[in-house]
N, C-alpha and C positions, 0 to 999 in steps of 0.2 A: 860694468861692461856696457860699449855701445848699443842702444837697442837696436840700430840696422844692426847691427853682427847680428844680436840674438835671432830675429826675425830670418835669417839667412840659415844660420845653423837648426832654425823650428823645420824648414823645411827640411832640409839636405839630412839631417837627422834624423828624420822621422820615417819608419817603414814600418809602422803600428796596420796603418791605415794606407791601400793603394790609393792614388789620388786619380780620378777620371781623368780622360783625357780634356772634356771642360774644364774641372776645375783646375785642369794644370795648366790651361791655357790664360786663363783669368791670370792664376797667381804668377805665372811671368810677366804679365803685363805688367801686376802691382807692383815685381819688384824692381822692373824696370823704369816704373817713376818713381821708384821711392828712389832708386840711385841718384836721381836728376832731381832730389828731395823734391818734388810735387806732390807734396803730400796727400790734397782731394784726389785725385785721381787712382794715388795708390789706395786710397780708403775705400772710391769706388770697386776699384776692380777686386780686393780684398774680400768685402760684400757680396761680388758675383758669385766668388769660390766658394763664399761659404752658403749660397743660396745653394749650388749645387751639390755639395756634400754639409749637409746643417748637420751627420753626424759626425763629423771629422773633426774633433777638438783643436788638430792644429789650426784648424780653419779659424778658427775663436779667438785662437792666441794671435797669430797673425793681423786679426783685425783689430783688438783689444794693444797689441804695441802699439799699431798706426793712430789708434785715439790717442795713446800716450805720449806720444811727441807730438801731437799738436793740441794737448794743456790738457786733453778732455778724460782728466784723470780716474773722476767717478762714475761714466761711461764705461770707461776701463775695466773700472775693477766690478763691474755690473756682471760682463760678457762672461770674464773669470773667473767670480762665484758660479754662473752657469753650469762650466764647463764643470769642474769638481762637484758640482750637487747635481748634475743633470747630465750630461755625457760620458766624462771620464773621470772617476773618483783618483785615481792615482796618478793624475797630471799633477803630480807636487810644483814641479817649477811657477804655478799660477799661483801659491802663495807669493813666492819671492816676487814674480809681477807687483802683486799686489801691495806688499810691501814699498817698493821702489814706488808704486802709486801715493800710498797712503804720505809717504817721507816728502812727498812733491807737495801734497794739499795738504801740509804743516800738521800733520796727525801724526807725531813722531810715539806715541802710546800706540797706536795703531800699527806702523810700520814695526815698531820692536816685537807686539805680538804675532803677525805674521812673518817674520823672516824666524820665530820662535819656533813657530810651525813647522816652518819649509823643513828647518834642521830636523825636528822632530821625527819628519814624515820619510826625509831622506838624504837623515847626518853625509852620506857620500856623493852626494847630488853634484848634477854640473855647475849649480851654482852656489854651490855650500863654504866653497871658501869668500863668495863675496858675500853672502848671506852672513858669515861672521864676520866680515869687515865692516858691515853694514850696522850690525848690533854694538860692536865695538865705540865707532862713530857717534850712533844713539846714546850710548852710557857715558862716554866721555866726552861730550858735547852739548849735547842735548840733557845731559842730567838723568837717564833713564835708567832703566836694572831693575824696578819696580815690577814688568811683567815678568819677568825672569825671578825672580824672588818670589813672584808669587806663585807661579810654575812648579819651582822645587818645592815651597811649602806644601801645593796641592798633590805634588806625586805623593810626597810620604804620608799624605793623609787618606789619600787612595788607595796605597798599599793596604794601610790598617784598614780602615774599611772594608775592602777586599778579601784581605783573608778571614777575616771573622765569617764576612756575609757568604766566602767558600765552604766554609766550617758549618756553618748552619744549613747550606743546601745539600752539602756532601752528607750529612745526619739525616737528611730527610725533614728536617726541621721548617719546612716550608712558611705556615703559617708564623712561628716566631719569625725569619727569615723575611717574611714582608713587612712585621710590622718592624722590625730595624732598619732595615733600608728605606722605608719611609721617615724614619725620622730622620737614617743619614742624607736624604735625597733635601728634606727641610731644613737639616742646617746648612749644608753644603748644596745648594743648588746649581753651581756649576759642573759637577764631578760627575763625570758618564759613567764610572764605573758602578755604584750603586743604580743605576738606572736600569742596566746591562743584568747585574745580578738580579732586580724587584722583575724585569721581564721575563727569567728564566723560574724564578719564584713562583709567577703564576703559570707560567706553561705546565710544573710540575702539578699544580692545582687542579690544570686543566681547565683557565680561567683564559680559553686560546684570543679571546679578542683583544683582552688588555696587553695580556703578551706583544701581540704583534703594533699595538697602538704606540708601548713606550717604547720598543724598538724602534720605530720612526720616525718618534718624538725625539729621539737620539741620533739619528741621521739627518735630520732635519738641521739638526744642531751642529754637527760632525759627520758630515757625510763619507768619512774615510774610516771613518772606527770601524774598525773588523772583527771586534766584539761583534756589536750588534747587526753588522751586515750578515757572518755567523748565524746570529741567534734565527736570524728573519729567514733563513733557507733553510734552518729545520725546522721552522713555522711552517712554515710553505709547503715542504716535503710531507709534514705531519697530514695537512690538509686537502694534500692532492692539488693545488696551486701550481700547474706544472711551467705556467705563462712567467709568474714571477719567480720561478724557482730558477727557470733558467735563465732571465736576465741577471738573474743577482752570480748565479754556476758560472755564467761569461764574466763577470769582472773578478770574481773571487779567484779564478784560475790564473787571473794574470796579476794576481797582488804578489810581492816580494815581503815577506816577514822582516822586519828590522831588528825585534827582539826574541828572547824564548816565550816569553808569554802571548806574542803575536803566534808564533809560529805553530805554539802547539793547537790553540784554538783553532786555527784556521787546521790546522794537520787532522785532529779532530773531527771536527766538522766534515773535510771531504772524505773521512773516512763514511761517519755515517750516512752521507749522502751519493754512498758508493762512488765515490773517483779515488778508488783505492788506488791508482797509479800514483796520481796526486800525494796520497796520505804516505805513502810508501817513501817518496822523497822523501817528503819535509818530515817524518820520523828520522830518516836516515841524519837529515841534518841537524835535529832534534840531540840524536845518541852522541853528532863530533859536540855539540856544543854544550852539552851536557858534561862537568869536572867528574861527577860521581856515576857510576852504573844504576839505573833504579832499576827495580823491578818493574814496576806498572811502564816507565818508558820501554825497556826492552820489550814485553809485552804489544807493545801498539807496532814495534815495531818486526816483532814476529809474526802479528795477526794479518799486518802490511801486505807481508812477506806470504803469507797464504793466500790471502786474497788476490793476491796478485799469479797466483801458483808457482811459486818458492817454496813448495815445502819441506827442500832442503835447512833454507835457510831457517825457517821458521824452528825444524827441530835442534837445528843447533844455540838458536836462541836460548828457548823455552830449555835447554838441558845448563845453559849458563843460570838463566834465572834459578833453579832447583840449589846451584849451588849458594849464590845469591839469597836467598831465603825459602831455607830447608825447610821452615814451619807453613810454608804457603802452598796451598793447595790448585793453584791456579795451572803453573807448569805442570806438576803430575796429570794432572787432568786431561790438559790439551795434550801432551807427550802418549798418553796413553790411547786417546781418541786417534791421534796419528799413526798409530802402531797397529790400532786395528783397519782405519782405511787401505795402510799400506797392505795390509796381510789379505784383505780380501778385494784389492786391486780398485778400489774406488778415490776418490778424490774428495779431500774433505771442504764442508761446506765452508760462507763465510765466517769468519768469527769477530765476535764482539772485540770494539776496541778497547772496551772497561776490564779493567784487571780481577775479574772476579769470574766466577766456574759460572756457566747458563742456567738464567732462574727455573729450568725446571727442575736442574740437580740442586739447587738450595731448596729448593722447596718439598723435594723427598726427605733434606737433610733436618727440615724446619719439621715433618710431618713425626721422623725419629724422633726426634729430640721433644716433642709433646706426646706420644706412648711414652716414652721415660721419665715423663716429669718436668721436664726441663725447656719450658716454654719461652723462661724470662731470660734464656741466654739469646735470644735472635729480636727478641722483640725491640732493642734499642741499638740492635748493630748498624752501622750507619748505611753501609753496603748492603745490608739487605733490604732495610729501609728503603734506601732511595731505587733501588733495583724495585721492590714493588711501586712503588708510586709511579713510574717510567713504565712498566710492563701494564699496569693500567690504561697509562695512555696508549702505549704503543703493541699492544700484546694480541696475539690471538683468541680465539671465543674461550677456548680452553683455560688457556692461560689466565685470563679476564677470570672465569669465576675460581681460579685458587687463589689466585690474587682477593678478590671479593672473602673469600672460605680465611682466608691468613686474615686480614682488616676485622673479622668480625671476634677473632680473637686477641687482636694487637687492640682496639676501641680507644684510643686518645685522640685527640683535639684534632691532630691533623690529621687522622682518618677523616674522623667525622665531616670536615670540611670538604675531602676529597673524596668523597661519598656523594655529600652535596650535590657537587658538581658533576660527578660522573652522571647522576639521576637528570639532568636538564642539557645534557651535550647531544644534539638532535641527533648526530650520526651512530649512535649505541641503539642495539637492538632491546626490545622490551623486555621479554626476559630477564636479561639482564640489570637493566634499572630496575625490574622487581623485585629483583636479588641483592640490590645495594639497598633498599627501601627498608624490604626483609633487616636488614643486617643495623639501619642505623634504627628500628624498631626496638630491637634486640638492646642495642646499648640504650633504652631508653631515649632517644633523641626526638623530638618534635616532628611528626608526620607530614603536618597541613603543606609544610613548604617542598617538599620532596614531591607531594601527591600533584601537586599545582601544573607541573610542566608535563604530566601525562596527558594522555586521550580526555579531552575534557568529557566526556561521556561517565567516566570510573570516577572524575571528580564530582560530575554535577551526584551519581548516585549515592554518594558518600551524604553530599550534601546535603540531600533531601530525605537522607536517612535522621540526619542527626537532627531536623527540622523536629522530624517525628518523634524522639527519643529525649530530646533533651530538655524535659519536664522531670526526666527518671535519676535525673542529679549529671552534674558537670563533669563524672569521669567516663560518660556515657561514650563521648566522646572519642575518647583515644582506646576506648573495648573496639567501637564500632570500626576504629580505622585499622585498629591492626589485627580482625578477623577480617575486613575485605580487601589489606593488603597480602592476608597468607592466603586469602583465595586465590588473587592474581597473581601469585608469587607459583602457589601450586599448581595451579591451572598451565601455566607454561605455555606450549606450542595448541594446547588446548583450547585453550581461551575461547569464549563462544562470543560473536559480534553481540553487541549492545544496541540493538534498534531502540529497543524503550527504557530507557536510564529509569522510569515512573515503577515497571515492572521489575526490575532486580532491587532498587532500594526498596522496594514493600520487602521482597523473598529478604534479605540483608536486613531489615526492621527485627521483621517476626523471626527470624533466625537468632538474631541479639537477644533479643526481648526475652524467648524460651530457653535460651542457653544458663539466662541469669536472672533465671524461676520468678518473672518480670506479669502479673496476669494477664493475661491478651492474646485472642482469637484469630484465627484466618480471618473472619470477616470484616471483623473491627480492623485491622489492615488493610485489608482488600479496601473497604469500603473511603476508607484516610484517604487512600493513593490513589482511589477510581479504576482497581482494576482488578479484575476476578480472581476469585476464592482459590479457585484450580491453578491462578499463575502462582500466586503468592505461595501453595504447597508447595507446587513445583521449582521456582527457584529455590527458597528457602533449605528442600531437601538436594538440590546440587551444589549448594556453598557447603552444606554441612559434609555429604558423602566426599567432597574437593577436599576439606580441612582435617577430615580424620582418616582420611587413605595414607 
């Protein structure tokens, strides 16, 4: 296509963006030298408009043609990347630019993979039938098909990857779960998709900085992928980042899903970031494009449907699901909840897009099921799994310590980790880190590291306890930490400030000392830590009256 055409139809096209009455004066001017092909001139005025609106992507393109017909092809394709990584992710046409650039400055590898793109981005595009006339050309000319060959090998390698690294995060399998995607991200270092999953890996950890690091590092690279545009708004959202929640909320609402697995992510996603309106379509579009009824899609799209205050709809859903899978408990549930809002005239709340009954009711169901004995049916279910892991991150205080109360009897690897980490995440209240402390005690796990990111005040007394003590043998050590962890654990909203860390590790010495028929005196403490007979009774008898209340 001629590029005056295209530059003609960027404008007359374009109603994304109003154009100021400046910049609309400029860009008549350019394209009335570009008619009279002056081309400096049109590049001047081109320049003006885009001075005047720098965030107007057409502005970009417009000027990024005009370098193009007059040679300055890598200039070109500068402006282009811009636009897609820095103004507007879903200007697909600036691959095929780019393309047509790349095929000009004899980078015919180059040109094949961006016109690869375009299609990719948007197989129905205005310029998608020249974008395969273009690759066509490439392959039968130029000898190419290379990027294309390698394209298709990497989808189906992604796929498999993919769904395994689904399978491991859907079980809750976190920690296995990173270190696979680590080694798929090392062999295959191109493939976003394992990137996509290792950043969702750690959010579930609660590890929120790396999350959001390889999420970037993936847009950096692919600034269109709507995985990880996804993943970084309910980073965001998690964080209270309302700045960047909402630049990412403005482009994510104007994206077009190409596929199902675009559509659901992003469906998804503004579910949970509340633009149920949003999530309401693209389920609806989800169910046409969808051969088979699922239960979990109808579901998102009943919850849609509430959210949105359809609770007509939503009951006629959730009564198909029931027939759909009579053994699932999910439809009964919400069908029932809906039966009593309707009955006492209230409106029911939002509900979860996840196809599974609200973790307070698994977790009555999880409380049954251990008075009966029957502890080891839920401890490996994947759904409840990952339901607690998620409810840690995102749960209320309540909710946080059943969550905490279930982990201390689930005790495997990927607690432990998620333990960890909940203990050093600044915005969790104490308490509650005393109670994950409490808990990784409990499964025997290692104190020193957990104790580290508290109030350095409980850590220095710790330390100046174990100064004193550890001539009395090496397990001295973890008696003394995990009796002044079940202090601070018990102690709770109680907790008495620590002015003199000198005066609680004496009372916490001699406390130890006597507990484990150790010989040693008030004074002989006092006298060690330089402080009085009467403090050291005194703390000493408020750890012990704390620890056996």
């Amino acid at each position: 296509m001629d590029r005056h055409q295209q530059l003609k139809r960027t404008r007359q096209g374009s109603n994304v963006i109003p154009f100021r009455l400046d910049a609309a004066f400029f860009f008549e001017r350019a394209v009335r030298h570009l008619d009279r092909h002056n081309l400096q001139s049109a590049l001047k005025y081109f320049r003006k408009a885009m001075e005047y609106e720098p965030d107007n992507p057409v502005n970009h393109c417009n000027l990024a043609g005009v370098l193009s017909e007059m040679g300055l092809f890598e200039e070109s394709n500068q402006l282009l990347e811009n636009v897609v990584r820095s103004i507007d992710p879903n200007m697909y046409e600036c691959y095929f630019y780019m393309a047509n650039n790349w095929a000009n400055l004899g980078n015919y590898q180059k040109a094949e993979e961006y016109a690869a793109r375009y299609l990719d981005l948007d197989p129905n595009g205005e310029f998608s039938k020249d974008a395969e006339e273009m690759l066509d050309i490439l392959i039968e000319e130029f000898g190419g098909g290379e990027v294309l060959r390698q394209r298709v090998k990497e989808r189906e390698l992604e796929r498999k990857e993919q769904d395994k690294a689904r399978r491991l995060l859907e079980q809750g399998k976190f920690l296995e779960a990173t270190a696979y995607l680590k080694n798929a991200i090392e062999e295959h270092p191109d493939l976003t998709a394992p990137r996509n999953n290792l950043s969702l890996a750690y959010y579930y950890l609660g590890q929120m900085d790396t999350a959001i690091e390889i999420a970037q590092e993936v847009l950096r690279k692919d600034p269109t992928n709507i995985h990880a545009r996804c993943n970084l708004a309910v980073y965001y959202q998690h964080l209270g980042d309302r700045a960047q929640l909402k630049q990412l909320l403005d482009s994510l609402r104007n994206v077009t899903p190409l596929n199902f697995d675009q559509c659901y992510k992003l469906a998804t996603t503004m579910g949970i970031l509340g633009e149920h309106r949003t999530a309401h379509r693209l389920f609806l579009l989800l169910s046409r494009w969808s051969e088979d009824a699922e239960p979990a899609l109808l579901h998102c799209v009943a919850a849609s449907a509430n959210n949105i205050g359809n609770s007509k709809l939503a009951k006629r859903i959730w009564q198909d699901i029931q027939i759909l899978d009579p053994k699932g408990e999910v439809a009964p549930f919400y069908l029932k909840a809906l039966g009593e809002c309707e009955a006492s005239g209230k409106k029911m709340g939002t509900i979860s897009y996840y196809y599974q009954i609200p973790f307070h009711e698994q977790f009555k169901k999880m409380q049954e099921q251990l008075e009966n004995g029957k502890s080891g049916n839920w401890r490996n279910d994947p759904l409840i799994r990952s339901s607690l892991f998620w409810a840690l991150q995102n749960g209320d205080i309540e909710t946080k310590i059943q969550v905490l109360q279930t982990f201390a009897l689930i005790a495997d690897d990927e607690v432990v980790e998620a333990l960890r980490q909940f203990v050093i995440r600044p915005d969790e209240i104490v308490q509650l880190k005393l109670m994950a402390i409490h808990i990784l005690h409990h499964i025997a796990y290692s104190s020193d590291t957990e104790l580290s990111d508290l109030p350095t005040d409980w850590q220095t007394v710790l330390e100046q306890a174990w100064a004193a003590v550890q001539s009395h043998g090496s397990d001295m050590y973890q008696i003394l930490s995990d009796q002044w962890t079940e202090f601070l654990m018990r102690s709770g909203a109680r907790l008495p400030k620590m002015t003199k860390p000198a005066v609680w590790a004496a009372g916490l010495t001699y406390f130890v000392l006597q507990k484990y028929n150790k010989p040693v005196t008030q004074r002989q403490i006092a006298d060690l830590f330089q402080v009085s007979v009467s403090a050291v009774g005194k703390i000493s008898r408020a750890i012990k009256d704390t620890i056996d209340t």
